[in-house]
C-alpha positions in Angstrom: 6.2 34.5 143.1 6.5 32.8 146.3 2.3 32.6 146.9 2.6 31.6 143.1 4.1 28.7 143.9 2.2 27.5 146.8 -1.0 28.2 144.7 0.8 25.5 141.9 2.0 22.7 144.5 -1.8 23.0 146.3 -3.1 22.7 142.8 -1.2 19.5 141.9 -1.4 18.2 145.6 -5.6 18.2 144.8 -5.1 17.3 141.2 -3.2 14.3 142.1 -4.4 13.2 145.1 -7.9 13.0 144.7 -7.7 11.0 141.7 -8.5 13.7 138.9 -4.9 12.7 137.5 -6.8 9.5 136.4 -10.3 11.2 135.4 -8.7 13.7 132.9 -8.5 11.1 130.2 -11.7 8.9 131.5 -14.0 9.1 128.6 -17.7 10.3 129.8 -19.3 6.9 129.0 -18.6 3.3 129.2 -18.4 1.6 125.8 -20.7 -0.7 124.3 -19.3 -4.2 125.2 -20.0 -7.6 124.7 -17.7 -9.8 128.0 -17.9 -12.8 130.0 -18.4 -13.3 133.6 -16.2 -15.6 136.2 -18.9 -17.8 135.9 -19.0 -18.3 132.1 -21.9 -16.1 131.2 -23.0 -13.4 128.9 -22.5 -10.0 129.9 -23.1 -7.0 128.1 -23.5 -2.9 129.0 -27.2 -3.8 129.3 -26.1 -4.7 132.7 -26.2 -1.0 133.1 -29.4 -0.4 132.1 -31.6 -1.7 135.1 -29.2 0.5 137.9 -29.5 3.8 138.6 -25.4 3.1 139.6 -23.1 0.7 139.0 -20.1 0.7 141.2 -17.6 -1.1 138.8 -14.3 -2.0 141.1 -11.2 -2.6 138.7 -8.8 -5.1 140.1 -6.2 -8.0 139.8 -5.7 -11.4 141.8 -1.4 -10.2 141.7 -2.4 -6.9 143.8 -2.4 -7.1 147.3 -4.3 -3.9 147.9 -7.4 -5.0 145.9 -7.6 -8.2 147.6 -7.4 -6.9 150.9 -10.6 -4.8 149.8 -12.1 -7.4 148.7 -14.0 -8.6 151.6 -15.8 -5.0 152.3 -16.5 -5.1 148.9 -18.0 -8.3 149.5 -20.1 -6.8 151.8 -21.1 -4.2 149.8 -22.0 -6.5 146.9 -24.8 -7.9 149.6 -26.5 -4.9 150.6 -26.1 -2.4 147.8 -28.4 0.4 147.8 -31.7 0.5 146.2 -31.0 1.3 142.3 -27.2 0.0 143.0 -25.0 -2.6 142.2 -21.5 -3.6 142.0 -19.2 -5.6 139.2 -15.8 -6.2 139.5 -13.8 -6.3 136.5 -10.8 -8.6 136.9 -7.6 -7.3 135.4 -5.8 -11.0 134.6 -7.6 -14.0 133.5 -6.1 -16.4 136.8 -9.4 -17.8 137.3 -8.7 -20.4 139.8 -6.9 -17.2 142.3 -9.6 -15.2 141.3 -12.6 -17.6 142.7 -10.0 -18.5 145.7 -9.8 -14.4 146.7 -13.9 -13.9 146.3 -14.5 -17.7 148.1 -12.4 -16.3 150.7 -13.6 -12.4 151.2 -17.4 -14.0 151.2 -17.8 -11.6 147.8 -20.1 -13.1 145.9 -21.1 -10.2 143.5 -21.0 -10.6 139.5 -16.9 -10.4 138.2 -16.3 -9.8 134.6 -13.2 -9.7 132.2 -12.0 -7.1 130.0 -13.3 -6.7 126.4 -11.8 -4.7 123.7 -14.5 -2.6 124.0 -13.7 -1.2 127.2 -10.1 -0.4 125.9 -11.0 3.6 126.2 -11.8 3.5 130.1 -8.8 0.7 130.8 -6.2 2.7 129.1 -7.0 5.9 131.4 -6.3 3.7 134.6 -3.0 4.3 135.7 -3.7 2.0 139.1 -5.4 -0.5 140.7 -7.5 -0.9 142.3 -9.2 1.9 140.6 -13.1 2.1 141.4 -15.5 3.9 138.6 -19.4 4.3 138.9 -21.4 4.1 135.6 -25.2 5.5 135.8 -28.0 3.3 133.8 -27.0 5.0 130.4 -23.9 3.9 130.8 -22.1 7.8 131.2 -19.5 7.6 133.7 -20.0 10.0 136.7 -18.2 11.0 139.6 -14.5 10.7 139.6 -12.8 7.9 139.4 -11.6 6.4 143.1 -7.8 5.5 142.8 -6.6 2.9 145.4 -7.8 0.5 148.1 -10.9 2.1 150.7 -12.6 1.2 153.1 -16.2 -0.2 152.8 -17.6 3.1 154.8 -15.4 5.0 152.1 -17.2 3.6 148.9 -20.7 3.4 150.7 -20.2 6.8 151.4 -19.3 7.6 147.3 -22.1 5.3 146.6 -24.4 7.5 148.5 -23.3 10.8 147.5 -23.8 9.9 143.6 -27.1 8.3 144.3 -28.4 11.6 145.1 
């Protein structure tokens, strides 16, 4: 009973954290959307299409953790691998804090809102930042990354579903 038990708590130590909590009710593909960007443009899941990966980083102006990512992220955004990219998706529609944060972390890269499209893939997140990765199809792969990392982190991720 006793090696039972430690079996169980190693099991939900994994489960939980390595963020398969989250992935357990991620649906296997992004939805068909249609969105708009920070800067006012059209964006739809064709953005998908010409990526081999996109890193999509889920996140809010009000959360401290996702804006102190930001900047690495910003980095990222500038020198993503070949057949990469990344798009944030910004949780609350504070536009002006949201432009303020990405002026400020020198990230540049393409930010889009929520549809009700997406709905099926937001209403599995359960924190943010949460980081998901989307191949050119539009399935989601890999599991989803739960919580602030560091640039090396995601590049790493990045490189290991690349593969």
């Amino acid at each position: 009973m006793k090696k039972l038990s430690k079996v169980v708590i190693a099991f939900a130590f994994v489960f939980v954290f390595t963020g398969m909590a989250c992935a357990a009710g991620m649906p296997g593909v992004f939805p068909a959307f249609s969105s708009e960007s920070l800067d006012g443009g059209a964006v739809n899941a064709d953005i998908f299409s010409g990526k081999k990966l996109t890193m999509i980083n889920i996140w809010a102006t009000w959360c401290p953790p996702c804006v102190m990512e930001m900047p690495g992220l910003g980095n990222m955004g500038r020198s993503m691998p070949e057949g990469a990219q990344l798009i944030g998706l910004i949780l609350d529609d504070d536009i002006d804090a949201a432009k303020r944060i990405l002026s400020e972390s020198n990230a540049d890269f393409i930010q889009i809102f929520p549809s009700k499209e997406m709905a099926p893939v937001l209403n599995t997140v359960s924190a943010i930042p949460t980081t998901i990765f989307v191949d050119s199809a539009g399935k989601i792969v890999g599991a989803p990354l739960i919580g602030a990392r560091s640039e090396k982190a995601y590049r790493a991720e990045v490189e290991k579903l690349l593969k």
